[in-house]
C-alpha positions as CSV (number, residue, x, y, z in Angstrom):
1,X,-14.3,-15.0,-3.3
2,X,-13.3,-12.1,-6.0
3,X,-10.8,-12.7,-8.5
4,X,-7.3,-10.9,-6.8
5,X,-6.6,-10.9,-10.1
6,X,-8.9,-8.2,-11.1
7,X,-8.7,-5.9,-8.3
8,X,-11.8,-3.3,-7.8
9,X,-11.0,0.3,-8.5
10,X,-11.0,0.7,-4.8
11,X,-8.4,-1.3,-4.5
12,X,-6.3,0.1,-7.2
13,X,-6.8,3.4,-5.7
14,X,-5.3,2.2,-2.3
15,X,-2.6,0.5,-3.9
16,X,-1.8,3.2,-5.9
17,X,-1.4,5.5,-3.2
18,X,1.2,3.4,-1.2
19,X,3.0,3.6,-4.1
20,X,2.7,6.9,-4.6
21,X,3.5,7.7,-0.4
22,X,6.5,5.2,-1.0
23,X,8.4,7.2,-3.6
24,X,7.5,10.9,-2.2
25,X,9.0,9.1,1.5
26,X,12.4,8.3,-0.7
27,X,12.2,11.5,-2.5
28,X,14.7,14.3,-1.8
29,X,11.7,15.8,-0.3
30,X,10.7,12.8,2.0
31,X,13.4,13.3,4.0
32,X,12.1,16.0,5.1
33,X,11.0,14.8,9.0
34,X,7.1,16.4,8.4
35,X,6.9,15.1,4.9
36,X,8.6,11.6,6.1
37,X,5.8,11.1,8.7
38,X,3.3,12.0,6.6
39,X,3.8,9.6,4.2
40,X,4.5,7.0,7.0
41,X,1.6,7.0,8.5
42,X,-0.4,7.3,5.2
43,X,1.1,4.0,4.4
44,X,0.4,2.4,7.8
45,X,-3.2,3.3,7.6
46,X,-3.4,2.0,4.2
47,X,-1.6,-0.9,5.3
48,X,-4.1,-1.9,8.2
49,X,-7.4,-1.8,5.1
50,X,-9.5,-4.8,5.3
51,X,-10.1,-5.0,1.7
52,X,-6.2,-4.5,1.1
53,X,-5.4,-6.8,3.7
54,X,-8.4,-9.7,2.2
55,X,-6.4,-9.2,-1.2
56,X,-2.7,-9.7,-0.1
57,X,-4.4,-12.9,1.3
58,X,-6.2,-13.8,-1.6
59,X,-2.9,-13.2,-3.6
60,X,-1.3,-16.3,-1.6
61,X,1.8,-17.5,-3.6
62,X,1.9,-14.3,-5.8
63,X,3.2,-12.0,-3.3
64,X,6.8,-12.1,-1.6
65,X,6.5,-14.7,1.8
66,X,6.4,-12.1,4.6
67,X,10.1,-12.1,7.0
C-alpha cells in the first residue's frame, strides 16, 4: 500500500484538474450550458479513476463520510 499521504504526480494532476473543472463549472462562464457539461463530465470521468478512487479509500477517516 502507498502512502495517501504522498500522492504520485499522477494523482496530483487528476486532483488538480477536478479542482480546476469545479471552479470554471461555478464560474460566470460555467453557466454557460456547453461549458457546464463540459466540465461535468470532465469531473465524472475523473471521478470514476481507479487510482483516484484506490486513494479516496486509502484516505479512510481523512476525507468527509460520503451522504
Amino acid at each position: 500500500m502507498s502512502d495517501p499521504l504522498k500522492p504520485s504526480l499522477s494523482l496530483l494532476s487528476k486532483l488538480g484538474s477536478i479542482a480546476v473543472h469545479a471552479q470554471e463549472m461555478f464560474s460566470e462562464a460555467g453557466r454557460n450550458f456547453d461549458a457546464y457539461d463540459f466540465d461535468r463530465q470532465a469531473i465524472l470521468g475523473l471521478l470514476t479513476d481507479a487510482e483516484l478512487q484506490q486513494w479516496i479509500k486509502e484516505m479512510g477517516v481523512y476525507l468527509p463520510v460520503k451522504r
